[in-house]
N, C-alpha and C positions, 0 to 999 in steps of 0.2 A: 820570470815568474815561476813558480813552483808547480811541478806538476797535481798538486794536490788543493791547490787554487785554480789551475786551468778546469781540473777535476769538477770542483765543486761550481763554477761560473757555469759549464754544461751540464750539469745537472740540474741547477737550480732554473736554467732556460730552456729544457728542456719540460720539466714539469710545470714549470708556468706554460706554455705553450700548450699544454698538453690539459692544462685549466682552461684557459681560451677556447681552446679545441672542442672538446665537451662540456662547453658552457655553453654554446652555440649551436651544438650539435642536439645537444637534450631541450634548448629553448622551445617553451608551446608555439605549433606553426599554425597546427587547425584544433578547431574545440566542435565538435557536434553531439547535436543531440537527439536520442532514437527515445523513443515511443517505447512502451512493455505492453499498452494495453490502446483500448480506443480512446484516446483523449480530447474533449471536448473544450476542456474552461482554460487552454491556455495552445500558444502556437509555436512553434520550435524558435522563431525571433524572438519573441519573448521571454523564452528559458535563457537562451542566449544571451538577452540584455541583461538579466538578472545574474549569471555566472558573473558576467566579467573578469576575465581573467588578466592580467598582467600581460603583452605583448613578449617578456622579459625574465616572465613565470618559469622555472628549472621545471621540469616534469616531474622530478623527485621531490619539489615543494611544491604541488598542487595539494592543497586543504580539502582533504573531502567535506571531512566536517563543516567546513565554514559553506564549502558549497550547497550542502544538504539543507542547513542553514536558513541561507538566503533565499533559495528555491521553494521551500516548504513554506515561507512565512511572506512570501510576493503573491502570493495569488487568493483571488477569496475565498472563503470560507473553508481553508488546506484543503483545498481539492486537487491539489498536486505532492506527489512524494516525488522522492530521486530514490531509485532500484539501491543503483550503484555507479560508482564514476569506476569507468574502466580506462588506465595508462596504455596505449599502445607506443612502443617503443619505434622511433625514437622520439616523437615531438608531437604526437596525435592524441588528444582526447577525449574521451564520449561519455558524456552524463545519460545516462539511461533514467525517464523518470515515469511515472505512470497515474493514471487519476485515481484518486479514492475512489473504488466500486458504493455508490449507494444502496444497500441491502435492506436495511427497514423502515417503514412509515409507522414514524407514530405519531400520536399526537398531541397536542401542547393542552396543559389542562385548562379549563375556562375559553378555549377557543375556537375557532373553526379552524385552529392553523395545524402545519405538520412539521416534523423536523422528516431528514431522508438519512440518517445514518448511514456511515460507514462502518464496517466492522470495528474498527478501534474507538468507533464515537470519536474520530477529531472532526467531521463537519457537521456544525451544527447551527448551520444556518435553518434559521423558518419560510417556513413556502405555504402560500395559500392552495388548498386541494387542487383549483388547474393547474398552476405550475406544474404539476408530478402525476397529470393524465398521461402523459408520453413514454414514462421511465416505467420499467419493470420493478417491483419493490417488494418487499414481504409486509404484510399489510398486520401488524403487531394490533392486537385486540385484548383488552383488561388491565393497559398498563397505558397512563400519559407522561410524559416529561412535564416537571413541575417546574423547578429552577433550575436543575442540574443534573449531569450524566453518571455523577458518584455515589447512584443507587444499584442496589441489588439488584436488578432486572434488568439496567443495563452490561453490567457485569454480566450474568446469563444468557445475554444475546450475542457478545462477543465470546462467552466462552463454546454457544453453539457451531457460530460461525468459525471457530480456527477446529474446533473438530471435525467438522467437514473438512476443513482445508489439512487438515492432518491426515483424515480418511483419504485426500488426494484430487480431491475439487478443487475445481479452480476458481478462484474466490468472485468472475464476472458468469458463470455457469450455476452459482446459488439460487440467486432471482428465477430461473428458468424451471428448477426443479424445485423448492419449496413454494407456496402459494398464502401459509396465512400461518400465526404463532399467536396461539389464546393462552393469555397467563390465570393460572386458578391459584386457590393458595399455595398447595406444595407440587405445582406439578403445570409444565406448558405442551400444550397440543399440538402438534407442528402437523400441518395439514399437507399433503404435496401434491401438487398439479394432477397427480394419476388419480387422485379421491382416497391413498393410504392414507394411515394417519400412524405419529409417532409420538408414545405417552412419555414425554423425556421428564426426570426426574429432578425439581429446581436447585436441590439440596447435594446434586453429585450430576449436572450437566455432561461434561466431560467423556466419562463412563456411559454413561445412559443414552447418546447421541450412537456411541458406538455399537454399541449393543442392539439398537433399533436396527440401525444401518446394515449390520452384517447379516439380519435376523433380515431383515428385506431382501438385500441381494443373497441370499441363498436360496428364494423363490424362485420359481421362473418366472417371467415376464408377466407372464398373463395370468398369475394370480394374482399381484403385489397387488392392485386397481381395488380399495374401496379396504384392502386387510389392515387391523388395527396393530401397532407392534409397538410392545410395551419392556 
């Protein structure tokens, strides 16, 4: 046999072996899944039933997307997100997922009911006022949900909320320091636990949330209590 056939018979057995090798090597062994936040509506078994992963799964074909998927659309009323699915080398993987923080009560027009929003408005289940005696909320006044979240005012309540979380809150530390948001025509009062009050601007939120905020913390402490900043 020619040595350029012995050549190629070890090399070709050599790389297949060496497919086998880290094909089994990179195979998912353990799949876990960690908490981001306090999670209430779902339990780490049941994230896990809903992953599913392959026994046979390459770690380099793990779907995040498909996982994110499945995770977000298994539990009621999307009170579950996935952070992020993190690969640890060689065969470990950990879905990180976190519950949608409920941030404001409003309420449903024609009723005595409420929705509990999350900042993105994806949970929008209805709850009678006991249900959401226990939960911290911002208690939204001058605005009800009619049929739909793809109004202007809900748009406003989320563009509140991510400027705070851009100012550097954290989006379960909201509830704690705002207390109540009254919508007027061009203009929402955001009221906060110390008795300040913030004149935010409905026609440029974004800006105006900031503005309050800076114009606060440049106080000292023991002014801010009852000061209106506009």
């Amino acid at each position: 046999m020619k040595k350029s056939a012995v050549f190629a018979i070890i090399f070709c057995t050599v790389v297949l072996a060496a497919i086998v090798f880290f094909g089994v090597f990179f195979t998912v062994k353990e799949i876990t899944v960690r908490y981001d936040n306090d999670v209430t509506s779902a339990d780490k078994q049941a994230v896990l039933s809903v992953i599913d992963i392959d026994a046979q799964t390459n770690i380099f074909s793990v779907n995040e997307k498909k996982i994110k998927q499945k995770v977000e659309t298994a539990f009621p009323d999307n009170s579950i997100e996935v952070s992020k699915v993190v690969r640890s080398f060689p065969n470990k993987v950990t879905v990180v997922v976190r519950e949608r923080t409920q941030l404001f009560k409003i309420g449903v027009k024609n009723t005595e009911k409420f929705v509990a929003a999350d900042k993105d408005f994806r949970r929008s289940a209805i709850h009678a006022e006991s249900d959401l005696t226990d939960k911290k909320l911002i208690n939204v006044i001058g605005f009800e949900i009619v049929d739909s979240f793809a109004v202007e005012a809900c748009y406003q309540l989320k563009d509140f909320a991510n400027a705070l979380v851009g100012a550097g809150f954290n989006v379960d530390s909201i509830t704690t320091f705002v207390k109540t948001i009254e919508f007027s025509d061009d203009k929402m009062t955001v009221t906060l636990f110390d008795g300040a009050t913030f004149s935010i601007d409905r026609a440029n939120v974004g800006a105006s949330v900031t503005n309050c905020l800076n114009a606060y913390l440049a106080l000292p402490y023991a002014e801010r209590s009852g000061h209106a900043f506009a």
